[in-house]
N, C-alpha and C positions, 0 to 999 in steps of 0.2 A: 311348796305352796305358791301360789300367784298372786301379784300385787295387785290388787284389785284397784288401788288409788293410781295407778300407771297404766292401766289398759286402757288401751288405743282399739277402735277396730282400722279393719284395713278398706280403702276406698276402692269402689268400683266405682268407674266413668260411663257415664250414657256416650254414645255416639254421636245425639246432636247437639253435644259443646255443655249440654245443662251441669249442674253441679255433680259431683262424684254424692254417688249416695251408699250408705252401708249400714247393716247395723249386727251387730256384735252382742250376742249372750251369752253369758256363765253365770255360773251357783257359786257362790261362796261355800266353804265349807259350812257358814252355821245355818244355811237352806235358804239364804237371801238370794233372788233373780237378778241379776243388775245387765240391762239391754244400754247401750252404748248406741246410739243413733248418729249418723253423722249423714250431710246435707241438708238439700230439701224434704218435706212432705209432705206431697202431692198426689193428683191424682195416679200418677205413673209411680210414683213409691209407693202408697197405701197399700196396695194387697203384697209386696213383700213384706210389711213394718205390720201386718195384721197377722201374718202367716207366722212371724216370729213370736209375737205375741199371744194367740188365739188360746194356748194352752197353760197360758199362766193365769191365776196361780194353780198346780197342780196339789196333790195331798202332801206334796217333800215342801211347799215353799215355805218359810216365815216371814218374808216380807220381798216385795219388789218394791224394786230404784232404777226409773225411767231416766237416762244420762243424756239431756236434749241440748246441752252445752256448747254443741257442736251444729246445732240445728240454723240456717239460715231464714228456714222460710214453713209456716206450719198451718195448711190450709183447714177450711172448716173440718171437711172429711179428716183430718189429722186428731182435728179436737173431738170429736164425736168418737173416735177411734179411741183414743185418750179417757174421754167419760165412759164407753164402754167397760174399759179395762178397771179404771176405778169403780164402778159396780161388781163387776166380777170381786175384785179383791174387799171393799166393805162385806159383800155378802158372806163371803169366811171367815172375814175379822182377821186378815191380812194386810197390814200396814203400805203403802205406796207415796214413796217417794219421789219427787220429779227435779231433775237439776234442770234451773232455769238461768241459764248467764245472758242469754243475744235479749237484744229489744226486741226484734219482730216476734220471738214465740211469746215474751212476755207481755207486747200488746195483745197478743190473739186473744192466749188467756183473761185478760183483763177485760177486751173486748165483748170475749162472751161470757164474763160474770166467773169465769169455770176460777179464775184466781183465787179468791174465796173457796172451794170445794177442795182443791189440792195444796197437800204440803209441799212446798217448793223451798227449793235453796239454791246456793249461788253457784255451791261446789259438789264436787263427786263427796269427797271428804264429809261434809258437812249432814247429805243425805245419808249417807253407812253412819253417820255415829249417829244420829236421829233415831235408827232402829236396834243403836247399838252393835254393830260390825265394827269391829276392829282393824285394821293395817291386817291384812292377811299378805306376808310376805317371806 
């Protein structure tokens, strides 16, 4: 099994010097989605970070946990991307998670009220026990 409280994704680099951006999903065994985002997100990231996400939650999920912990920089388009996704998962009564550690995505959200609408925590750790996922390791 895989530890889910130690998964890293692995960074891809843009070519014009911008941050490495990558994002990283797997299933827990007990049907939790947990996306690992790492960079920016921007306009040049958003349709990969929508592409990953578009299909969540499907009929297997019990809850998603958005891992933004990693995130430096989280533009509007990021956060409308963000409230989609949280529509998506209230509408099936699918729990979502958001690891929020950097100050810039934690201003964003604050900035646009969305702070209030999502459950947020500090740690990976902190979101899985939230929905009740355990250390899978």
């Amino acid at each position: 099994m895989q530890d889910y409280f130690a998964l890293s994704p692995p960074g891809y680099g843009w070519q014009d010097g911008a941050e490495p951006f990558s994002v990283t999903v797997a299933r827990t065994g007990e049907g939790c989605v947990l996306a690992i985002v790492l960079g920016e997100i921007d306009a040049i990231t958003i349709p990969r970070l929508d592409e990953e996400l578009a299909s969540y939650p499907d009929g297997e999920t019990t809850a998603v946990v958005v891992d933004l912990s990693r995130v430096s920089f989280c533009s509007v388009a990021g956060l409308r991307l963000l409230g989609d996704l949280l529509e998506r998962t209230n509408r099936v009564g699918v729990p979502l998670e958001l690891v929020v550690e950097t100050h810039p995505v934690r201003r964003a959200l604050t900035c646009a009220g969305l702070d209030r609408k999502f459950s947020a925590h500090e740690t990976r750790a902190a979101a899985l026990a939230a929905i009740g996922v355990d250390r899978v390791g």
